[in-house]
C-alpha positions in Angstrom: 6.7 19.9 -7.9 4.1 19.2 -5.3 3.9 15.3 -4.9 2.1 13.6 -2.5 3.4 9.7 -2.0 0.7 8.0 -0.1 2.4 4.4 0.9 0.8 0.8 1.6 2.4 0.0 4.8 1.0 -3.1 5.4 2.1 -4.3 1.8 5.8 -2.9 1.6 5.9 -4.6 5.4 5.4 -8.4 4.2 7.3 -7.5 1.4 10.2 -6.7 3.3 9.2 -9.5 5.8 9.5 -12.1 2.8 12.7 -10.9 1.8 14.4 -10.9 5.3 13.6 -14.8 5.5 17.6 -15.4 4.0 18.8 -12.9 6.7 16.4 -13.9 9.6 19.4 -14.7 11.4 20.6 -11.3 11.2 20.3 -9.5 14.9 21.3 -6.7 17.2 23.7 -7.4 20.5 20.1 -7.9 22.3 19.1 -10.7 19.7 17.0 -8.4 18.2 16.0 -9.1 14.8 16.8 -6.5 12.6 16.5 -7.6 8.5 13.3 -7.1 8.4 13.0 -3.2 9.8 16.4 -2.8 8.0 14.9 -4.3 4.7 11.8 -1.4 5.1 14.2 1.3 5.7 16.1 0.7 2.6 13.2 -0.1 0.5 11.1 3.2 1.8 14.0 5.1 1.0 14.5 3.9 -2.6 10.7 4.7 -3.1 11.5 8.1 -1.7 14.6 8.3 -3.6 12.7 7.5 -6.9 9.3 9.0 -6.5 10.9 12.6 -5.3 7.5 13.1 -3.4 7.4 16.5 -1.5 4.9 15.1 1.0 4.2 11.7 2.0 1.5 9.5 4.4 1.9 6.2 5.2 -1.6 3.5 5.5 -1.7 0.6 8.1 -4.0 -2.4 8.0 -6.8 -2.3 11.0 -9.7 -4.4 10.6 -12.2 -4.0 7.9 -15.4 -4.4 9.8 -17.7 -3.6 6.9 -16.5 -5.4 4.4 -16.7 -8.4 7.1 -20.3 -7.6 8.1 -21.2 -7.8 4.0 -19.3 -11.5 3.8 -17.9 -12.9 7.1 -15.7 -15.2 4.8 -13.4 -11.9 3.7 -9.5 -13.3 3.5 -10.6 -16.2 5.4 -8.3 -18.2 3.2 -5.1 -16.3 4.2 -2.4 -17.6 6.1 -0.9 -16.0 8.9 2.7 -15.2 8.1 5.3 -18.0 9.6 5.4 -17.9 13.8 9.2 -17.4 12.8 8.8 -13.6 11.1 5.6 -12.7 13.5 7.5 -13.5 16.8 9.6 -10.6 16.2 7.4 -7.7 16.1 8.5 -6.5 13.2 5.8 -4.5 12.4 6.4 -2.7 15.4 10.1 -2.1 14.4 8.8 0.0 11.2 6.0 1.7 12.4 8.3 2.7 15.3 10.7 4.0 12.9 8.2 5.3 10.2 7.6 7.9 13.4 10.6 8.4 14.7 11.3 9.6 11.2 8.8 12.0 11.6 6.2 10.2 8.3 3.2 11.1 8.7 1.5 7.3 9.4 -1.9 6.0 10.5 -3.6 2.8 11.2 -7.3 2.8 12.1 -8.7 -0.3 13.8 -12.0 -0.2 11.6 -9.8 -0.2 8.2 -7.4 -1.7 5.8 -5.0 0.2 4.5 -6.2 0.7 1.0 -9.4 2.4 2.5 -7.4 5.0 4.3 -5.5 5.3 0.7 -8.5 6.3 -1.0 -9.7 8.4 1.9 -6.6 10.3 1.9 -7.1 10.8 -2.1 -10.8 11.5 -1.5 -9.5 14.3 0.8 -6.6 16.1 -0.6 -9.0 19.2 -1.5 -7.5 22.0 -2.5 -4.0 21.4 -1.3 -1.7 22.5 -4.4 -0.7 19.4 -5.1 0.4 18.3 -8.5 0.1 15.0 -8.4 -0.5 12.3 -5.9 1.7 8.6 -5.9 0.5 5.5 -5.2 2.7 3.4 -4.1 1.5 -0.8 -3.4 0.9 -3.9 -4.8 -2.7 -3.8 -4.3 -4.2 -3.9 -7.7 -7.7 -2.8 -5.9 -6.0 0.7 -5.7 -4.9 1.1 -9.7 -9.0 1.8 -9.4 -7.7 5.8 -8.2 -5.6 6.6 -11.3 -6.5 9.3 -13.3 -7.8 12.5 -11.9 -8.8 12.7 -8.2 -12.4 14.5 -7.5 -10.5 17.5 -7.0 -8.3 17.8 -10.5 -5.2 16.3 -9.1 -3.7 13.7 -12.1 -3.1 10.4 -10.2 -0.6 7.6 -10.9 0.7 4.2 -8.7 3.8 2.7 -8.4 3.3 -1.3 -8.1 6.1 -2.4 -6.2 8.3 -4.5 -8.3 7.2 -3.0 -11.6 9.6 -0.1 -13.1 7.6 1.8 -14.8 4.7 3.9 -13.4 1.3 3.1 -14.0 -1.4 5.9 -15.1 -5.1 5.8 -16.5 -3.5 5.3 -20.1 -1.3 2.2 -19.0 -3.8 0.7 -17.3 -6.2 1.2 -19.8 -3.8 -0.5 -22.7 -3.3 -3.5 -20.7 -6.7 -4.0 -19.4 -9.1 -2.5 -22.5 -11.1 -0.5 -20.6 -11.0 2.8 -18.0 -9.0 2.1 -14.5 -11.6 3.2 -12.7 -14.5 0.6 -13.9 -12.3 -2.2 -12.2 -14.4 -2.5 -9.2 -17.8 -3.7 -11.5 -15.2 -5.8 -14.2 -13.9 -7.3 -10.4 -17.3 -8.0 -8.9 -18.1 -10.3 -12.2 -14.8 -11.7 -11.8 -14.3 -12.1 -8.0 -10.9 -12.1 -6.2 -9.6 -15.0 -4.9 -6.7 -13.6 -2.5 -9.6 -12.0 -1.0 -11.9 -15.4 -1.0 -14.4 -13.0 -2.8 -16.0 -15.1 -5.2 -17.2 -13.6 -9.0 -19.3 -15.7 -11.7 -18.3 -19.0 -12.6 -16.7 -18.8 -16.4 -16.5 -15.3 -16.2 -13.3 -13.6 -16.8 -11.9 -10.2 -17.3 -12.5 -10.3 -21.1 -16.0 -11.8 -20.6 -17.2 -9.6 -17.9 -15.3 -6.0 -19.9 -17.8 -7.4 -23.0 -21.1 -8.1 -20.7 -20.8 -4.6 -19.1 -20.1 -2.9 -22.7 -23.3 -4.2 -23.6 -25.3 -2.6 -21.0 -23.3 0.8 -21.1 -21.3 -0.5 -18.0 -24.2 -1.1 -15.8 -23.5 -3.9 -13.5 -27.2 -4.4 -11.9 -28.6 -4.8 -15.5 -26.2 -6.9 -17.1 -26.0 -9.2 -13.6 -30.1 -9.5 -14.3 -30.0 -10.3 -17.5 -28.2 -12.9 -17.4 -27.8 -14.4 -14.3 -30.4 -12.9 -12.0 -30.5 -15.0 -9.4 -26.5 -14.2 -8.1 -27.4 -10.6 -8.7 -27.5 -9.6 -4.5 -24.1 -11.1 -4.3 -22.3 -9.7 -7.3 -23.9 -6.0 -6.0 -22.1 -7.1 -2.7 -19.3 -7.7 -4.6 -19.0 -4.3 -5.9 -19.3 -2.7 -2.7 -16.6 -4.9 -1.0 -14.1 -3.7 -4.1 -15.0 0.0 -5.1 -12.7 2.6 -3.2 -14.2 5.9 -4.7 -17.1 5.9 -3.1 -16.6 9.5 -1.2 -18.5 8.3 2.1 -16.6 4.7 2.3 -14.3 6.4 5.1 -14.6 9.9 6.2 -11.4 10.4 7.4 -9.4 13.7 7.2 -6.1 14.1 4.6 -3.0 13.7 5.8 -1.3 16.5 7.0 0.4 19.1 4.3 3.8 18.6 6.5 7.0 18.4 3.9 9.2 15.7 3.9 12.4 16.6 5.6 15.4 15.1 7.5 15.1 17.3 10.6 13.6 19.7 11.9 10.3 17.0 14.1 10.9 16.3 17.5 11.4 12.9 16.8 14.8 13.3 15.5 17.0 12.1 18.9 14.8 9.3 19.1 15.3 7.9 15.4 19.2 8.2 16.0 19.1 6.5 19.2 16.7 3.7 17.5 19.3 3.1 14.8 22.0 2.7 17.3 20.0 0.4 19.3 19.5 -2.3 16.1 22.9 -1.5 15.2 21.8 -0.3 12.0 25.4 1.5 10.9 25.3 2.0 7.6 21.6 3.4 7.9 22.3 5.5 10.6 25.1 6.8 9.1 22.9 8.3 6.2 20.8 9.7 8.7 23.8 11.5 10.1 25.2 12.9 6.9 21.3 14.2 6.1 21.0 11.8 3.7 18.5 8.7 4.9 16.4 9.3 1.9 18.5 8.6 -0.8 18.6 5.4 -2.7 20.8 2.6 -1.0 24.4 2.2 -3.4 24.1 -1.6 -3.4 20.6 -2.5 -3.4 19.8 -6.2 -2.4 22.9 -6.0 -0.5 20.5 -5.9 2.6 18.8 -9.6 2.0 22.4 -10.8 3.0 24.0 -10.6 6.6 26.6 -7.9 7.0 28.7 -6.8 10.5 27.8 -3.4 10.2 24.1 -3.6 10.5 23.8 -6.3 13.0 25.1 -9.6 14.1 25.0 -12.9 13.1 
């Protein structure tokens, strides 16, 4: 099977961020932190372990400039992670690993991750695929499941949910199609993203209005409440990823996962041994980094043999 696994960086990152906050003590000889780049590792290589993909491309978070220039107030009321997890460059730990391990990663300044996500699905154009993975907590991208412009069947896996979600999941739990969540979210609004919907309206409100007006958004906004209808149009915009010319990027390349064989490879081992990641490197070594850790959750605690204390 041809699967492509396209990966939220930027989300699997604070996730292993979070979860090294019990281990932050947790270091190379150097005082290097190392739980949170060890937490990643693990945690990539489950998902690879699991999803079986053939293929895979990881997204980073840049900058969305548009959806800034259509409200400037975008995430304004997100925290910056604690000084104690940012002060250790973590981010550069993974995405210094991600291509030493020869994954295909990319972060464009102008982006968020999700964009380049549905750019990369946008793209994957006659490339034999079979099916491609989603794989983040972003709810914004269970808008791609189903069947990609080009016939590809698409599914997600939301990190900390088991089971896989497809367009017939997603359409049990919600009551309507995955991708009309961008105009039920525009009524709605998203508050992690400070993007505010209707007042009173929720998902079962806002699934009922558009029902009524054969899912269009602009009519049942003017019907109703006219005057909010510019910022519940903006609203759309900010949340719909299938819009083909949102980002014209290029798909990832059509490279095959594989332990060796990218020039990267003395420079991952050398890495390893640097944070005095043993037991990871070790896998590496035996050709077998992408299977799933034995003990998982071991990692959140600190252990001799991949770092010091």
């Amino acid at each position: 099977m041809n699967r492509y696994l396209l990966v939220d960086g930027n989300n699997l990152a604070m996730r292993a961020l979070h979860a090294s906050w019990s281990a932050s003590t947790l270091t190379n000889a150097d005082g290097v932190p190392t739980a949170a780049v060890m937490i990643y590792i693990n945690a990539l290589a489950k998902l690879i372990a699991e999803m079986e993909p053939s293929h895979i491309a990881i997204a980073w978070d840049g900058q969305s400039v548009f959806r800034r220039a259509l409200l400037p107030s975008y995430k304004a009321n997100r925290k910056d992670a604690p000084q104690e997890l940012r002060r250790d460059d973590a981010f550069g730990l993974m995405q210094r690993f991600t291509y030493f391990a020869g994954i295909h990663s990319h972060l464009d300044p102008v982006h968020e991750a999700d964009d380049l996500i549905a750019a990369w699905w946008w793209a994957i154009e006659g490339s034999g695929m079979d099916t491609i993975i989603i794989a983040s907590g972003d709810k914004d991208l269970l808008q791609l499941l189903g069947i990609n412009p080009y016939g590809v069947p698409t599914v997600a896996h939301r990190f900390g949910d088991p089971e896989p979600w497809d367009d017939n999941r997603f359409a049990e739990v919600n009551g309507f199609e995955a991708e009309r969540w961008p105009l039920v979210a525009a009524l709605t609004g998203d508050v992690s993203d400070n993007i505010e919907g209707i007042r009173g309206i929720g998902p079962k409100k806002a699934v009922k209005m558009l029902r009524e007006h054969d899912w269009n958004l602009s009519e049942a906004v003017a019907e109703r409440f006219p005057e909010q209808l510019d910022r519940i149009e903006k609203n759309f915009r900010l949340m719909d990823l299938q819009t083909h010319s949102v980002v014209a990027l290029p798909a990832p390349p059509l490279t095959r996962l594989a332990e060796y064989g990218n020039p990267a490879d003395e420079q991952l081992d050398r890495f390893l041994a640097e944070l005095e990641l043993v037991e990871i490197r070790t896998r590496y070594r035996r050709n077998a980094l992408w299977t799933k850790p034995v003990t998982p959750g071991r990692t959140l605690r600190p252990r001799a043999a991949e770092g010091r204390a």
